[in-house]
C-alpha positions as CSV (number, residue, x, y, z in Angstrom):
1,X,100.9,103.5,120.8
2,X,100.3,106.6,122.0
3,X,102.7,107.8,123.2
4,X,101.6,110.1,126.0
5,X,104.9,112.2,126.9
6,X,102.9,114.8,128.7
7,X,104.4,114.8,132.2
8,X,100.7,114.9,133.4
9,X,100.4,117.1,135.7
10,X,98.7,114.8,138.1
11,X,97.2,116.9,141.0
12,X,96.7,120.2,139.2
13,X,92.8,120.3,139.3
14,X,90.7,120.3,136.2
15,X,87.2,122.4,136.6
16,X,84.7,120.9,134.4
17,X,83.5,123.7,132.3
18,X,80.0,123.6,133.3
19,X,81.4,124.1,137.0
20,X,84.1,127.1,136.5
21,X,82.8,129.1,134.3
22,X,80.4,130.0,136.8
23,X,78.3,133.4,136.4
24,X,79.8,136.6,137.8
25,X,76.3,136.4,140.1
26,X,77.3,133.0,141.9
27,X,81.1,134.2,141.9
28,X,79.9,137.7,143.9
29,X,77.8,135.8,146.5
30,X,80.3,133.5,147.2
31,X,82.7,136.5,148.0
32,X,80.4,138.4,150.1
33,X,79.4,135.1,152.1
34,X,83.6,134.8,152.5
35,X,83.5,138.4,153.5
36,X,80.5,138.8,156.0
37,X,81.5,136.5,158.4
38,X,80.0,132.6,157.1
39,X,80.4,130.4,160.2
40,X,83.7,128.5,160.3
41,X,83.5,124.9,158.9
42,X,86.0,122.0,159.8
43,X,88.9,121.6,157.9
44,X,87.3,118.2,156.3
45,X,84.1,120.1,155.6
46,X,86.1,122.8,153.8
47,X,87.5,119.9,151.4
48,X,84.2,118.5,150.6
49,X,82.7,121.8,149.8
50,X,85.5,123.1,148.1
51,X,87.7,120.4,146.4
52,X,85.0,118.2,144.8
53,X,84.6,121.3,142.4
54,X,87.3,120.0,140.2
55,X,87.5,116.1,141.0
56,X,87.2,113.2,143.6
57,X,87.9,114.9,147.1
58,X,91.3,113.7,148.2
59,X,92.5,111.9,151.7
60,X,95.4,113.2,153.7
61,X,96.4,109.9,154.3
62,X,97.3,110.0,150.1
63,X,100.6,112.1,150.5
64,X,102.9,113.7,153.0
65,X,103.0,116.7,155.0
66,X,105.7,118.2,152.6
67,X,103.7,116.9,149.3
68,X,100.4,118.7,150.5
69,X,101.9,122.0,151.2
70,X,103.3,122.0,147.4
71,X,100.0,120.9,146.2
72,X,97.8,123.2,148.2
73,X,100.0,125.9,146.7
74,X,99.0,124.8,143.1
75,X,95.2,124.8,144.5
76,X,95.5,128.7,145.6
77,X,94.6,130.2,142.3
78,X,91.8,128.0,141.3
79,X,89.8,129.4,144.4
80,X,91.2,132.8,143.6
81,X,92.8,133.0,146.8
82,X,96.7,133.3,144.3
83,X,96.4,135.4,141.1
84,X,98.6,133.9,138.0
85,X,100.5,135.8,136.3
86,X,99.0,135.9,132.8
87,X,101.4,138.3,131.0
88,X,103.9,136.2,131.7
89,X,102.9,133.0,130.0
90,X,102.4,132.5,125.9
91,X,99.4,130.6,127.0
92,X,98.0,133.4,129.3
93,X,95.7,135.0,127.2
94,X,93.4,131.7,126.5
95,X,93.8,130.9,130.5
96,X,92.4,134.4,131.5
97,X,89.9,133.7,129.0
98,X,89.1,130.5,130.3
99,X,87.1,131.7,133.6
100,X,89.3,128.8,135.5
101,X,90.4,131.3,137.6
102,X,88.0,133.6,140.2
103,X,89.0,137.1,139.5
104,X,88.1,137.2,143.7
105,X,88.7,134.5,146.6
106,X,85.9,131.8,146.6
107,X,86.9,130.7,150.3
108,X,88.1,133.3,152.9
109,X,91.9,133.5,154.1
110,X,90.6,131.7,157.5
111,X,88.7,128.7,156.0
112,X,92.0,128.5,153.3
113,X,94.0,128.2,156.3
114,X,91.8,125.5,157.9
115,X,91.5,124.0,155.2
116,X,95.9,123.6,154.6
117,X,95.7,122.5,157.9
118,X,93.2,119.8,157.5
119,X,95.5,117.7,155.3
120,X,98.7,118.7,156.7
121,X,98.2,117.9,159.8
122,X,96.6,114.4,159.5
123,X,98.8,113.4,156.9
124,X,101.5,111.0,157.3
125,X,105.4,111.1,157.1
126,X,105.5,109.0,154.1
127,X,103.1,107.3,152.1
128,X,106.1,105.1,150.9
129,X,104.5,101.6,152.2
130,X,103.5,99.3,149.1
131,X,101.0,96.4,149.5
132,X,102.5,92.7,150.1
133,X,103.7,91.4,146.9
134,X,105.6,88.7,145.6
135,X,109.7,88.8,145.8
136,X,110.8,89.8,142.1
137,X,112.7,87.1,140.2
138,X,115.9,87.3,137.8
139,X,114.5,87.7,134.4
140,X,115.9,85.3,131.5
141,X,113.0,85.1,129.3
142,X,114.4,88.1,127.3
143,X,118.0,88.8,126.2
144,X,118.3,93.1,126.2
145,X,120.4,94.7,123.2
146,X,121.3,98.4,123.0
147,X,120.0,100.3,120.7
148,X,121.8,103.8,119.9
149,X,120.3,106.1,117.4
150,X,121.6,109.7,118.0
151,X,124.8,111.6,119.0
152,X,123.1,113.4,121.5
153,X,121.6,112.0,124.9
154,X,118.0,110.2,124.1
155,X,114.4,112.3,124.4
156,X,112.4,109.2,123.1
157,X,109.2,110.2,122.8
158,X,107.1,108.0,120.8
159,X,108.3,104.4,120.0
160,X,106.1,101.6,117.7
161,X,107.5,98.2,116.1
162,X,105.9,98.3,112.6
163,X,107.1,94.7,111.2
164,X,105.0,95.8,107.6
165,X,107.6,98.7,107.3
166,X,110.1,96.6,108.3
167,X,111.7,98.4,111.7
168,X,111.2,100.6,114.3
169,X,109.5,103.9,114.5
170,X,111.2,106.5,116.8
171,X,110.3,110.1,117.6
172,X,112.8,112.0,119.4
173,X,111.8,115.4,121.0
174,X,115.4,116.9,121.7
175,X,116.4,116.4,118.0
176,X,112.7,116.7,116.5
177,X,112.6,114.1,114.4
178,X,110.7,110.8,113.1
179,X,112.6,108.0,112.0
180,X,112.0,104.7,110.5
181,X,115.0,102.2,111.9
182,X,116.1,98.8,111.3
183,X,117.1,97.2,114.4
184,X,120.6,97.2,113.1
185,X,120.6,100.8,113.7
186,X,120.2,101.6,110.4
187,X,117.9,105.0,109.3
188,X,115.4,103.6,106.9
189,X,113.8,107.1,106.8
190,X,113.9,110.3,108.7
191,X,111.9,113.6,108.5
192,X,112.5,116.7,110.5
193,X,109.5,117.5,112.4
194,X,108.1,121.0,113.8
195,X,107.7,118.9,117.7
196,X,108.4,116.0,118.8
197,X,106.3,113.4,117.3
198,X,103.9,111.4,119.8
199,X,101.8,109.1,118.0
200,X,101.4,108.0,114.6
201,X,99.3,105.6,112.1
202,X,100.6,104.0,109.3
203,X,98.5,103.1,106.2
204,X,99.4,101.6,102.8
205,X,98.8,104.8,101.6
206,X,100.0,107.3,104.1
207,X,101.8,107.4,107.3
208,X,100.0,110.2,110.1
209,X,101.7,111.6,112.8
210,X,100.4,113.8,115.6
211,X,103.2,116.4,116.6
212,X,102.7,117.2,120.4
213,X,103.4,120.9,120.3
214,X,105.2,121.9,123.4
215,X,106.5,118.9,125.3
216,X,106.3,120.6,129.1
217,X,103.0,121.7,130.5
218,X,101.2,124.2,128.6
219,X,98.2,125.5,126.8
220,X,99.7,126.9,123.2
221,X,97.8,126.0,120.5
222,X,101.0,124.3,118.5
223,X,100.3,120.9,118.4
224,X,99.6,119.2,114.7
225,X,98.8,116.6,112.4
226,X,100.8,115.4,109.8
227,X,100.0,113.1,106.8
228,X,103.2,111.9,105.3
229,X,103.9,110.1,101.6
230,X,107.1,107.9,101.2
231,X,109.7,109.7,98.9
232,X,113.0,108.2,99.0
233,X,114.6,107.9,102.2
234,X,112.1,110.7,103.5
235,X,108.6,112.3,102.9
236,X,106.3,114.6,101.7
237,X,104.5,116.0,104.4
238,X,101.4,118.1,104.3
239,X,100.0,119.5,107.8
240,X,96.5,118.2,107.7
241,X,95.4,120.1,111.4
242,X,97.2,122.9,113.3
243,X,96.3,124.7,116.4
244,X,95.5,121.8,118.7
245,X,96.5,122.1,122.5
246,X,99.5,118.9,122.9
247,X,97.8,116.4,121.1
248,X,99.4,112.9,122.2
249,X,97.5,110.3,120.5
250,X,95.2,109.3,117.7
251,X,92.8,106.2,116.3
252,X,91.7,106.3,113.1
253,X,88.2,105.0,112.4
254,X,84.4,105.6,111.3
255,X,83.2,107.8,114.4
256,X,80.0,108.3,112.3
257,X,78.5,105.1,110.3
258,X,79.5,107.0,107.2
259,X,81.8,104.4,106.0
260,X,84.6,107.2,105.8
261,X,87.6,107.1,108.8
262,X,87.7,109.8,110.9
263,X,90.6,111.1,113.1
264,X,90.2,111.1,116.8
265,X,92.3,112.9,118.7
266,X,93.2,113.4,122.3
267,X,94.4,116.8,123.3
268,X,95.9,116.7,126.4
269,X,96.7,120.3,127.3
270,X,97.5,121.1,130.5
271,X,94.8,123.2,131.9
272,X,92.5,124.1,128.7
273,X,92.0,120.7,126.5
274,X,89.7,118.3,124.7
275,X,88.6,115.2,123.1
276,X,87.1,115.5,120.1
277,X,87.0,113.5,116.2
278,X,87.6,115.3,113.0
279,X,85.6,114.6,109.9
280,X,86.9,114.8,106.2
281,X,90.4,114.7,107.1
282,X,92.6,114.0,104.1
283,X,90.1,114.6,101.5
284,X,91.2,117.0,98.6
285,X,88.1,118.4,98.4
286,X,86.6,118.7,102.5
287,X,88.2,120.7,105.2
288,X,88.6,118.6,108.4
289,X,85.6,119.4,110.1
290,X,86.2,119.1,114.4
291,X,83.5,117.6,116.7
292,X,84.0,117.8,120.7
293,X,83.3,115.1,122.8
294,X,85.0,116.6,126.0
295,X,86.1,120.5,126.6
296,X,88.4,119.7,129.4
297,X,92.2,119.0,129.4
298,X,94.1,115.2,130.5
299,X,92.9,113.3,127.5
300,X,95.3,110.7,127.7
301,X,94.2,107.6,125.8
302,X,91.2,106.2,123.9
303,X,90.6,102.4,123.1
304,X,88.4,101.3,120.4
305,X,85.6,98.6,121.7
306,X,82.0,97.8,121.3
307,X,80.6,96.9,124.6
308,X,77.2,96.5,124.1
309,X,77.5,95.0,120.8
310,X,75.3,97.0,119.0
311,X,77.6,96.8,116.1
312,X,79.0,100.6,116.7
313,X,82.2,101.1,118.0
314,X,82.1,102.9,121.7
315,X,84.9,104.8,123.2
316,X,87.0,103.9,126.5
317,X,88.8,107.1,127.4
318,X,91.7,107.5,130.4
319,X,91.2,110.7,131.8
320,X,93.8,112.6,133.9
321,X,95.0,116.1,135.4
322,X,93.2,115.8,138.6
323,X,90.0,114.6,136.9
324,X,92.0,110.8,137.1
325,X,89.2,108.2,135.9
326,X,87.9,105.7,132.6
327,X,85.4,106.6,130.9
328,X,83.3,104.9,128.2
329,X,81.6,107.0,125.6
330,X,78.4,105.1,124.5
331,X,78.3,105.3,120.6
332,X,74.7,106.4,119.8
333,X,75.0,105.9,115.7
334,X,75.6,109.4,113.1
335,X,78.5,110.7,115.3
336,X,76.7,111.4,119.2
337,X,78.1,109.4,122.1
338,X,77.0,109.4,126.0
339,X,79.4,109.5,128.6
340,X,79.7,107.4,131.8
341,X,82.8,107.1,134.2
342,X,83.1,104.0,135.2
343,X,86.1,104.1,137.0
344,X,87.4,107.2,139.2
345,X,90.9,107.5,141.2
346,X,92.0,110.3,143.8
347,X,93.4,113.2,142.3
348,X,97.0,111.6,143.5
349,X,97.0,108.8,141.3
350,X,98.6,110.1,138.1
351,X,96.6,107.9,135.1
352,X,99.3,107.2,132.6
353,X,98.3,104.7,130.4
354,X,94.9,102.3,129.5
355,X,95.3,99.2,128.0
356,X,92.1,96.8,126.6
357,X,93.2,92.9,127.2
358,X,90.9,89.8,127.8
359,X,92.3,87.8,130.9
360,X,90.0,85.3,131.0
361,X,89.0,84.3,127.7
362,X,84.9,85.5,127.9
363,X,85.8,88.0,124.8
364,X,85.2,90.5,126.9
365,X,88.5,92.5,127.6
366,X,89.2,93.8,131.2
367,X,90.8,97.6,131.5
368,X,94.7,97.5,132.3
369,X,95.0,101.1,133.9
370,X,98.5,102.2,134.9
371,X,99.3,105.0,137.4
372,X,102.3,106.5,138.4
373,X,102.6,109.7,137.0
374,X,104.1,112.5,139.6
375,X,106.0,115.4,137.4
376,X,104.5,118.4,138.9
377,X,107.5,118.3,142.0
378,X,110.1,116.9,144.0
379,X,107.8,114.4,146.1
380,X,108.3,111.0,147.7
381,X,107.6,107.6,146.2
382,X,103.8,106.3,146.9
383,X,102.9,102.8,147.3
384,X,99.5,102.4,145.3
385,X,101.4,103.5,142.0
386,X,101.1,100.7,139.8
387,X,99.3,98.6,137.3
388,X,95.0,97.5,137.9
389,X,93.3,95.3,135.8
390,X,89.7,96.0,136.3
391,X,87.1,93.4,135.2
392,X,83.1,94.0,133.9
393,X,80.8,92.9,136.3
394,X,78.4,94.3,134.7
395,X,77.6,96.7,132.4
396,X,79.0,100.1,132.7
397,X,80.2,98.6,136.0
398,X,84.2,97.4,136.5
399,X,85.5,95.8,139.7
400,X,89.3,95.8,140.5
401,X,90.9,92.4,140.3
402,X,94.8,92.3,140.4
403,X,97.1,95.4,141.5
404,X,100.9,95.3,141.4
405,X,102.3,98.2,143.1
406,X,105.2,99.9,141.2
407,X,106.8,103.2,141.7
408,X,106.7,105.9,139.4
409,X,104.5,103.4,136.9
410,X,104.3,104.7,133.5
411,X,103.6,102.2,130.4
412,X,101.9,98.4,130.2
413,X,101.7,95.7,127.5
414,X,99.9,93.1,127.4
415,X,100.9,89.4,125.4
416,X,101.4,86.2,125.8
417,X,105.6,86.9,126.2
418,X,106.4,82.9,127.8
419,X,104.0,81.1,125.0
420,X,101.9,79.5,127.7
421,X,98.6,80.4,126.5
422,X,98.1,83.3,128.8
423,X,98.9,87.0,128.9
424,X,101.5,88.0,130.9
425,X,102.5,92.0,131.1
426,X,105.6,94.2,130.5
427,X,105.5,97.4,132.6
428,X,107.9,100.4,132.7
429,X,108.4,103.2,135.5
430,X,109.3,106.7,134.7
431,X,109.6,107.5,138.2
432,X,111.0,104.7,140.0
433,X,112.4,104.5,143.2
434,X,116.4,104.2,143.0
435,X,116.4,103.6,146.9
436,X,114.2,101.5,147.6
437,X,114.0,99.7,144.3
438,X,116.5,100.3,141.9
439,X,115.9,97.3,139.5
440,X,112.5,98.2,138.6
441,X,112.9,100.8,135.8
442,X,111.3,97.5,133.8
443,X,109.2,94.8,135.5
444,X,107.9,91.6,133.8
445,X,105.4,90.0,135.3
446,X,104.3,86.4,134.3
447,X,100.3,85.4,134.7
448,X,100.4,82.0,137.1
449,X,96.8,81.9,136.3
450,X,93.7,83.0,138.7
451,X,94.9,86.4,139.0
452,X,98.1,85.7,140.2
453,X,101.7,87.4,138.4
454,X,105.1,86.6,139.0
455,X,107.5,89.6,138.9
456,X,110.8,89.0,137.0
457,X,113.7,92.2,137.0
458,X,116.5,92.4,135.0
459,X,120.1,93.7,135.3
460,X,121.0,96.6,133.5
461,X,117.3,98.6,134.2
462,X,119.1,101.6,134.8
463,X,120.6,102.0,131.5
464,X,117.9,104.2,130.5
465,X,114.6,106.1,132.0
466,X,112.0,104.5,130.3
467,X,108.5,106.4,129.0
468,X,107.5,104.2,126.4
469,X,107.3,100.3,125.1
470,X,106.2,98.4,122.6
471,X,105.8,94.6,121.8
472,X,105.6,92.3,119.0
473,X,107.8,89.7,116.9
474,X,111.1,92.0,115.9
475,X,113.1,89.3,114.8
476,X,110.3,87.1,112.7
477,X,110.7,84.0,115.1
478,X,106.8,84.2,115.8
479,X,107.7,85.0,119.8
480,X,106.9,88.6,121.4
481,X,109.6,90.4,121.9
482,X,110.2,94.1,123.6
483,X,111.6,97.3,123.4
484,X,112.0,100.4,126.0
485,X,112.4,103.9,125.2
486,X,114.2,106.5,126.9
487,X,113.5,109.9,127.9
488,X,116.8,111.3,130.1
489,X,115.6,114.7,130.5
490,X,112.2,114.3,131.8
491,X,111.5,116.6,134.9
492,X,113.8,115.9,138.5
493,X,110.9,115.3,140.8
494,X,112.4,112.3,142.0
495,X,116.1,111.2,143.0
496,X,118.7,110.5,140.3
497,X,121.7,109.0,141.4
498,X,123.9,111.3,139.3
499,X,126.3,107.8,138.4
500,X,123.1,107.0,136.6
501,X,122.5,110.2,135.0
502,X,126.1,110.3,133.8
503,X,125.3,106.9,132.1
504,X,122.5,108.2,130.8
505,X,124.1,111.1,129.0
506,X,127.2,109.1,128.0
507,X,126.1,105.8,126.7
508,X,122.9,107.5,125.1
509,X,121.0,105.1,124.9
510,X,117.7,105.3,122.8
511,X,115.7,102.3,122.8
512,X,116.5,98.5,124.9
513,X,115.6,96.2,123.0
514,X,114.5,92.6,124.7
515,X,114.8,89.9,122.3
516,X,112.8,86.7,123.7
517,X,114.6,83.7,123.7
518,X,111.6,81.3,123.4
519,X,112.4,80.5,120.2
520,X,115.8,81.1,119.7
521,X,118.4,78.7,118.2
């Protein structure tokens, strides 16, 4: 999986670089038009001119007063209206570079004012209210075993059942370290990584791993790829790309019809990024060779399906950091793609995770989106976090068909978990709401057919905050079975109950592991 650990920063905007780097002509005029007086516009006007620079203009009915005043704060510098302090970052040369920030105010102190006020004012108290749902049931499908795999308290932050290896791949971004685990607790085989490791691909030949870099916000060019051969109860590594900006996930495949694989890699960043596929990687005798397919930052995932079926593989890409939306990139043959976003969310939503699953048996799979993502800052719990499944109507054209509304939602799998013939999910919240729903750290949600899931909770969700799961058959007795990662030391923007956070740091807990009873003895 890929593990994105990126703590997207889900309302910072992201200027398309076609649209910030904007000549120092256009930049001037818009100053002096500021300056001389340009008639006042509404607050709502303001928005649409100014906000739809960077992504889909935002509602104030999508967060409260407090909430807007934080994010507005953010905005200042990407109208020039707040200068960042570049010296004082390790990233700040390549952001002054960038030309994401107007050296001089694109919008005058009174229209910024209007503009604050606009939301502000005509947002709510709390945007807390979630969507009728069903009541949740007590889960017993699955029986949950601890799984402790460190002395210190748990920064999961990539997790993958590999039955071929035989156990359970776990990166761990506090220690910095990979490790292949039995589910006996037993190491298998550890290396000491550079980063935390976010995603890897194992071959018969060769394991890769994509090493995130820093694991907070940021723009340092840190991030690398690893390919990795078995020796002993460790590897040999060899660093196959450096300089990437938080890379959190890659697919391995033939981007170009040359019957070679290539590495595709999304490099999240934070507010520089890209999406791009390297060529030649691995071979003794090439240098990786990097093509861009995107120059922005929030790549978050990428899923591997041929829509038109053309016979070439197209691209479905989950985009975040402000710029929240799917794309599909259109695979044109020799390496070229065309873009077209076929699904867009406000800038509020925080896109977490996309998921590829066919509900309703046509072989045509419908887009699982999650969103839920808020660790920018303390802010309140919003009611259309959750899981989508979006189906084709058409071509290049997806309507939503299901939404469950969950806190804080961070992670989805899809499988058939109750052996009915049907997939049911397995969901995970990073950001839950311990007051108003305590029990849903984990939420499994059975398909009763025609759109319609059954929520099941379990005791014990609290034992760790979860920001990754797998599925698959752990115990080799053909059912699907689960495990949950845990991340303790992710960012406080939401309340802890410090009882839990003691629990956390005591018990340490790595991974939950949810053994399905189905077909047990």
């Amino acid at each position: 999986m890929r593990l994105i650990f990126s703590f997207l920063e889900f309302f910072r905007p992201l200027l398309h670089t076609a649209l910030v780097r904007l000549p120092s002509l256009m930049v001037g005029l818009s100053v002096l038009t500021a300056l001389a007086g340009e008639p006042s516009r509404s607050g709502k006007d303001l928005a649409q001119l100014h906000c739809q620079r960077c992504h889909q203009v935002p509602t104030p009915d999508l967060m409260g007063k407090e909430d807007w005043k934080a994010a507005l704060k953010r905005m200042a510098g990407f109208l020039g209206i707040a200068r960042p302090n570049f010296d004082a970052r390790l990233d700040g040369e390549d952001l002054k570079a960038s030309g994401l920030f107007p050296p001089q105010p694109l919008i005058s102190s009174a229209d910024w004012s209007a503009l604050i006020a606009y939301y502000v004012d005509a947002a709510p108290a709390d945007v807390a209210a979630q969507p009728a749902r069903p009541a949740p049931q007590k889960l017993q499908l699955f029986k949950p075993r601890q799984l402790v795999f460190g002395s210190d308290a748990p920064c999961t932050s990539l997790l993958q059942l590999d039955p071929r290896a035989g156990g359970l791949w776990v990166g761990d971004a506090q220690a910095k370290t990979l490790t292949l685990f039995a589910t006996n607790e037993r190491v298998i085989r550890q290396l000491a990584t550079d980063s935390a490791p976010v995603s890897i691909i194992n071959e018969p030949d060769r394991l890769w791993v994509a090493l995130i870099g820093r694991i907070l916000p940021s723009d340092e060019r840190l991030g690398q790829v690893w390919a990795l051969r078995p020796n002993g109860k460790t590897w040999t590594p060899t660093r196959l790309l450096t300089g990437l900006r938080r890379p959190v996930e890659m697919n391995l495949f033939d981007m170009d019809g040359d019957q070679e694989k290539d590495l595709l890699i999304a490099s999240f960043g934070n507010m520089l990024g890209r999406l791009s596929w390297f060529s030649h990687v691995g071979r003794a005798d090439r240098r990786p060779l990097e093509h861009s397919l995107q120059e922005i930052s929030g790549s978050v995932q990428s899923r591997i399906h041929d829509w038109n079926r053309d016979g070439k593989p197209d691209l479905t890409v989950l985009r975040a950091q402000g710029m929240e939306c799917v794309e599909i990139y259109s695979n044109q043959g020799n390496g070229t793609f065309t873009m077209k976003k076929v699904i867009e969310f406000p800038p509020t939503y925080g896109c977490c995770r996309l998921e590829l699953a066919d509900f309703d048996s046509d072989s045509v799979p419908e887009l699982i989106v999650v969103n839920g993502d808020k660790g920018d800052y303390a802010c309140g719990p919003r009611g259309y976090h959750g899981v989508r499944i979006f189906q084709r109507a058409e071509a290049e054209k997806f309507v939503e068909r299901y939404f469950f509304p969950l806190y804080g939602a961070y992670g989805v799998k899809a499988a058939d978990f109750d052996g009915d013939g049907d997939l049911d999910l397995a969901l995970i919240s990073f950001f839950p709401d311990y007051d108003r729903a305590p029990d849903e750290g984990f939420v499994y949600l059975r398909n009763d057919g025609d759109w319609q899931f059954q929520p099941f909770v379990m005791e014990g969700s609290q034992q760790g905050r979860w920001i990754v799961l797998d599925a698959g058959d752990v115990d080799g007795d053909t059912d699907v079975d689960i495990v949950l990662g845990s991340f303790v030391r992710g960012p406080r923007t939401i309340h802890i109950p410090s009882s839990v956070e003691r629990q956390w740091e005591t018990q340490r807990l790595s991974v939950l592991l949810l053994e399905n009873t189905l077909r047990s003895p």
